[in-house]
C-alpha positions in Angstrom: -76.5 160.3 -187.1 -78.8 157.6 -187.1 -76.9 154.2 -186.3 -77.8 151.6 -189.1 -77.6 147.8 -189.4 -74.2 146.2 -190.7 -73.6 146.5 -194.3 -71.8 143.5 -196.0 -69.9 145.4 -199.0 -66.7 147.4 -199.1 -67.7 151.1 -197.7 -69.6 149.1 -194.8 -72.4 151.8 -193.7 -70.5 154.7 -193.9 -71.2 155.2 -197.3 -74.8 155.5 -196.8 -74.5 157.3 -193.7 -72.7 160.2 -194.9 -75.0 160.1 -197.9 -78.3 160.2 -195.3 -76.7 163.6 -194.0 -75.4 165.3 -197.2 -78.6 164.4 -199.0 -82.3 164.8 -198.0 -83.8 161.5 -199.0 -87.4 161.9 -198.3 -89.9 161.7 -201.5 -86.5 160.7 -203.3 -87.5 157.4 -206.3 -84.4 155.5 -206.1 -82.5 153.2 -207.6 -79.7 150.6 -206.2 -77.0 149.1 -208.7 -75.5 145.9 -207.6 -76.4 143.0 -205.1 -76.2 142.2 -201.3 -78.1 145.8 -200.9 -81.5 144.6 -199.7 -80.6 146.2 -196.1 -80.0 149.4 -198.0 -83.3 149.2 -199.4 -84.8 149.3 -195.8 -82.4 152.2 -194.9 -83.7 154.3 -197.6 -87.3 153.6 -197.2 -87.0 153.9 -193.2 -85.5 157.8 -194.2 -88.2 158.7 -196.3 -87.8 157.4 -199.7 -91.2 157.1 -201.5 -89.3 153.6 -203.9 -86.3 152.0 -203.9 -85.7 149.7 -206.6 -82.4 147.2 -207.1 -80.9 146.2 -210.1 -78.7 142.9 -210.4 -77.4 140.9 -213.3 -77.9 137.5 -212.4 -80.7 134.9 -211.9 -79.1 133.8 -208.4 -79.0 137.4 -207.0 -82.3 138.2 -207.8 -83.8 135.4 -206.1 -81.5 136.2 -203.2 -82.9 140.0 -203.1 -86.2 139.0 -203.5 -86.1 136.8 -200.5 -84.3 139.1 -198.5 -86.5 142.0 -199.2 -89.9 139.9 -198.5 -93.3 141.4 -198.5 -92.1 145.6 -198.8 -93.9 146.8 -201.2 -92.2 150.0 -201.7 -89.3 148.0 -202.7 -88.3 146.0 -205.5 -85.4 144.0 -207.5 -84.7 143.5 -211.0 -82.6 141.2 -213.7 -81.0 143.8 -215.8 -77.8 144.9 -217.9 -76.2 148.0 -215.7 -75.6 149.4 -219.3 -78.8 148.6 -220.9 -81.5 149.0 -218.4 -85.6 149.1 -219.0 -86.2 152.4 -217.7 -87.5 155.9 -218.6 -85.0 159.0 -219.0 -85.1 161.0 -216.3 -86.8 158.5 -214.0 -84.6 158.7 -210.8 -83.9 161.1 -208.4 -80.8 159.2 -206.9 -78.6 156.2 -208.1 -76.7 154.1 -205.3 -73.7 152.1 -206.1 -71.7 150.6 -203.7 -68.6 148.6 -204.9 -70.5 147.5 -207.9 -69.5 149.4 -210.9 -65.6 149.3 -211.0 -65.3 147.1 -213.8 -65.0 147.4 -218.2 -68.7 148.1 -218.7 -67.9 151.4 -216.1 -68.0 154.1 -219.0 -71.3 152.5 -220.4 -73.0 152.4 -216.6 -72.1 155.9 -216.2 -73.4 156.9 -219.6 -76.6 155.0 -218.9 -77.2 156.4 -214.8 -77.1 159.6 -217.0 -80.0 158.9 -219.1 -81.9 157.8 -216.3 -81.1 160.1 -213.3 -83.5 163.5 -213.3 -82.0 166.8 -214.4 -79.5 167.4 -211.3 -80.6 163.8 -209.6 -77.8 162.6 -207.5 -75.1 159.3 -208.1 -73.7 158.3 -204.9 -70.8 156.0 -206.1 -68.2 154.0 -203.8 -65.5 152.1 -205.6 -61.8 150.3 -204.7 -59.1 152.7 -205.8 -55.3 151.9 -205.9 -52.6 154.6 -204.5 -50.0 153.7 -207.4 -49.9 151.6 -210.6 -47.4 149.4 -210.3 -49.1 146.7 -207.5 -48.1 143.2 -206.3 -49.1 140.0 -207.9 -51.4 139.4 -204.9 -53.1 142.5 -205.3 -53.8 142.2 -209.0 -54.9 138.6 -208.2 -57.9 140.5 -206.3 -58.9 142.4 -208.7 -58.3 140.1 -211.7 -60.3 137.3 -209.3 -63.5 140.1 -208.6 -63.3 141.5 -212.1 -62.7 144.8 -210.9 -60.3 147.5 -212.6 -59.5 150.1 -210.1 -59.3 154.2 -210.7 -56.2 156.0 -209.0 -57.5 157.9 -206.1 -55.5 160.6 -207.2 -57.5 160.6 -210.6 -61.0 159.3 -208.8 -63.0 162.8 -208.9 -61.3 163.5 -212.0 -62.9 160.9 -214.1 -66.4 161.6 -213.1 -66.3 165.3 -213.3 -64.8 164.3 -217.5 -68.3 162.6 -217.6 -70.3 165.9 -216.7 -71.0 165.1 -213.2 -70.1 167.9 -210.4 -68.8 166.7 -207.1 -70.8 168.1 -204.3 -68.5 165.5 -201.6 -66.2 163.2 -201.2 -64.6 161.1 -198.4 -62.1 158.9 -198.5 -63.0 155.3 -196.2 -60.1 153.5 -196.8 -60.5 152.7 -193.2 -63.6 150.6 -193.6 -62.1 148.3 -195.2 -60.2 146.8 -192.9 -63.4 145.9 -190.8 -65.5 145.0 -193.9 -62.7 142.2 -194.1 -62.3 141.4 -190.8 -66.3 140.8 -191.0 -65.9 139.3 -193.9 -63.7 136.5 -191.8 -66.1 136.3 -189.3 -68.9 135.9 -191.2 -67.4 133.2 -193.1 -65.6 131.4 -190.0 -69.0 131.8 -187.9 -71.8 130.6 -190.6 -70.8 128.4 -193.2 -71.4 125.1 -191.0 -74.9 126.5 -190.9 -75.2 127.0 -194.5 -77.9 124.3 -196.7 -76.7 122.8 -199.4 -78.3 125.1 -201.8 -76.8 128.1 -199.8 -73.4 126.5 -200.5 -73.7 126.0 -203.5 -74.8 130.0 -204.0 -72.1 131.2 -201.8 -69.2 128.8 -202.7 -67.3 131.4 -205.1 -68.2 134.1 -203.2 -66.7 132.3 -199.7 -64.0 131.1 -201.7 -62.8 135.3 -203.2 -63.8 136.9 -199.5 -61.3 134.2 -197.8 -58.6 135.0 -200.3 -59.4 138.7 -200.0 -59.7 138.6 -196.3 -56.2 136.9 -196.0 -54.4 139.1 -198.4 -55.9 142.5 -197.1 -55.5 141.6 -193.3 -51.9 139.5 -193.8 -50.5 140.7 -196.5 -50.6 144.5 -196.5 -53.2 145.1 -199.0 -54.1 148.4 -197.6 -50.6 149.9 -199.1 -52.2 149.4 -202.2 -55.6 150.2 -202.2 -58.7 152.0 -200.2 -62.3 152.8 -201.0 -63.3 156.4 -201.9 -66.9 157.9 -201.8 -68.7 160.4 -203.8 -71.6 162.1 -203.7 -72.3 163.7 -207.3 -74.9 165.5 -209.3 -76.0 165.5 -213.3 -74.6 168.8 -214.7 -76.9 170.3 -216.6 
């Protein structure tokens, strides 16, 4: 396999490496959901992809993505609702989401990647799942914090495949997460006496959740609780 730059999300690049092999990306019109993706972008267009285009919800992300994706022309970023986006049926041969759609609106996003992916197109979805219900206060405080509401792994494949998608893989990377956090504390530890002001500003919740998270994952024994599951699925038809 191809060794890729770092990837700053939950799923780290294994996600989209095992994606790369399972799925022939060349030709493919593609669409990311969520931010901090830009070096995904590059990954797909480096394999092949003829577009890759991102979608985020906020003004701050989108000039982030912008400048991080600079002069490429076959790639491109967006303001737009994950439930209510501008584009065509059947417009996309694959939809990326990494760590981005594990919240309330995830029923509405699913129903709309279905509208928009091509008869059999491909969703390639990673998301936080919890090994039991009943969690510790400092675990829900992570989620509650991030706005995320977790699936049961046991019940992960389950809940797409009730949506009409088939499961062509899945892979559990539970493992990653431990260095995503660990990153995630260097990262933080190593740059933000560099940071502007503006960048503060721009990155103060998010340094703010990823030290909390960091802590609680790495010192508290988060990964009891939860992991990160990948699948690769396809439209049913």
């Amino acid at each position: 396999m191809k060794t890729i730059k770092p990837i700053f999300l939950p799923g780290t690049d294994r996600q989209f490496t095992i994606l790369s092999s399972q799925v022939a990306l060349e030709g493919k019109r593609i669409l990311i959901i969520g931010g901090n993706t830009s070096e995904l972008a590059n990954e797909f267009i480096a394999r092949g992809a003829s577009q890759v285009i991102i979608v985020v919800e906020d003004n701050d992300s989108l000039l982030q993505t912008r400048l991080l994706i600079g002069n490429n022309k076959s790639i491109s970023a967006k303001m737009m609702e994950f439930t209510n986006t501008d584009f065509n049926d059947e417009d996309f041969d694959l939809v990326y989401a990494q760590a981005s759609i594990s919240n309330s609106e995830r029923n509405k996003i699913l129903k709309e990647v279905k509208r928009i992916l091509k008869p059999k197109g491909i969703l390639c979805v990673g998301e936080n799942v919890v090994f039991t219900e009943e969690l510790p206060k400092f675990v829900n405080d992570i989620f509650q914090s991030s706005g995320i509401i977790p699936l049961l792994k046991d019940n992960f494949p389950k809940y797409f495949t009730e949506r009409k998608f088939d499961v062509l893989y899945q892979h559990d990377l539970s493992s990653t997460l431990k260095d995503f956090y660990k990153m995630s504390a260097s990262l933080l530890q190593d740059n933000i006496d560099t940071l502007t002001d503006n960048e503060k500003s721009y990155y103060k919740k998010l340094i703010k959740k990823m030290s909390h998270e960091s802590n609680a994952f790495l010192n508290l024994g988060g990964d009891n609780y939860f992991g990160f599951m990948m699948l690769i699925l396809q439209k049913a038809v």
